[in-house]
C-alpha positions as CSV (number, residue, x, y, z in Angstrom):
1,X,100.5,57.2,80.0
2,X,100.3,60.7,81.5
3,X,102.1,62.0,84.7
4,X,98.7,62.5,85.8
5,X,97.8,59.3,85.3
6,X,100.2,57.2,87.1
7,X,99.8,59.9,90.5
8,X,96.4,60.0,90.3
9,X,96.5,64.0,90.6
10,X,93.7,66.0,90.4
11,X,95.6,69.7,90.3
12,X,94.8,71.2,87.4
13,X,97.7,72.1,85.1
14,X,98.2,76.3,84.9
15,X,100.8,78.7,83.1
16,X,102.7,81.0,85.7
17,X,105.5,83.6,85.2
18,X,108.9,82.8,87.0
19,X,110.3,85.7,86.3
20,X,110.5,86.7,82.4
21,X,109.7,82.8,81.8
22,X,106.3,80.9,81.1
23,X,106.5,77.8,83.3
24,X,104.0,74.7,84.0
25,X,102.5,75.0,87.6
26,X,99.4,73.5,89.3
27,X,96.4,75.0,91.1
28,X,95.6,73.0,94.4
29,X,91.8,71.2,94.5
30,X,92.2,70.6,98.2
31,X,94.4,70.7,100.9
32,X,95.7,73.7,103.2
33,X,96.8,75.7,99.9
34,X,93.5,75.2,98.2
35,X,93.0,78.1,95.0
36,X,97.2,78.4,95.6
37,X,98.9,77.8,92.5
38,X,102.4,75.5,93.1
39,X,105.2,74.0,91.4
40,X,104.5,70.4,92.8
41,X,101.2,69.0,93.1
42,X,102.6,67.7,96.5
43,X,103.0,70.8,97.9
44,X,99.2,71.5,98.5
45,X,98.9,69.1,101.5
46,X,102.4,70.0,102.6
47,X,102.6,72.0,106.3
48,X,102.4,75.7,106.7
49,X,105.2,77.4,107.9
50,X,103.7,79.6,110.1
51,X,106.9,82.1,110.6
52,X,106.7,82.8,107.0
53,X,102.7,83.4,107.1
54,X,103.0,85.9,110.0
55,X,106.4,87.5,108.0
56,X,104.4,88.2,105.0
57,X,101.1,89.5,107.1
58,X,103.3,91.8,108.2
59,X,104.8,93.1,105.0
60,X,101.0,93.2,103.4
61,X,99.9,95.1,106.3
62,X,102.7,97.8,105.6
63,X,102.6,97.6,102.0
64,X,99.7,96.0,100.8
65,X,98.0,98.8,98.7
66,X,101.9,99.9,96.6
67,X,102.5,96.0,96.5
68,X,98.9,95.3,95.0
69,X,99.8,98.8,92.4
70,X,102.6,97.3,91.3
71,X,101.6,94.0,90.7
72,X,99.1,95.2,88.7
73,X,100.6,97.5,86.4
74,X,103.2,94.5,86.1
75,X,100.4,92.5,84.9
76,X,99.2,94.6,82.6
77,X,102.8,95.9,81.0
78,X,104.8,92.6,81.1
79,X,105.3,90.4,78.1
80,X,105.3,87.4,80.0
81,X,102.1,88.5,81.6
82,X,100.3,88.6,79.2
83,X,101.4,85.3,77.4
84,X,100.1,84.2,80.6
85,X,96.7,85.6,81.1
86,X,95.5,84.5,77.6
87,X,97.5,81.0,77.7
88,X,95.3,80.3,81.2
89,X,91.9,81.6,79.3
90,X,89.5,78.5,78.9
91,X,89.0,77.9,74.9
């Protein structure tokens, strides 16, 4: 039987980078953090902490367009990256 199976989960399993690592994460169907892609399927429906919301609106606000730069070029340049992009490619 599969993890999935026994939870009844219906987050879809995803490759993400933690930091020069490929790990196994999950992309929320529903719930507060729907789209967001999590380490526990359980997260999705967990509270928001609102301090930390309003924290990074703040940073985006002042840094948004170097932040958004340099996540880019990381995307493109890292290995790790890249292993991810065409590991989450549909076949």
């Amino acid at each position: 039987m599969l993890i999935t199976e026994i939870l009844n989960i219906n987050e879809k399993q995803v490759w993400a980078k933690s930091g020069k690592k490929v790990i196994r994460k999950f992309r929320c169907v529903g719930g507060k953090r729907n789209g967001r892609t999590v380490s526990s399927p359980s997260q999705c429906f967990a509270p928001i902490d609102l301090k930390k919301s309003v924290r990074l609106k703040k940073t985006k606000s002042r840094l948004g367009s170097s932040l958004s730069r340099k996540a880019n070029k990381t995307k493109r340049t890292n290995p790790a990256s890249r292993r991810v992009k065409s590991m989450n490619k549909g076949k």
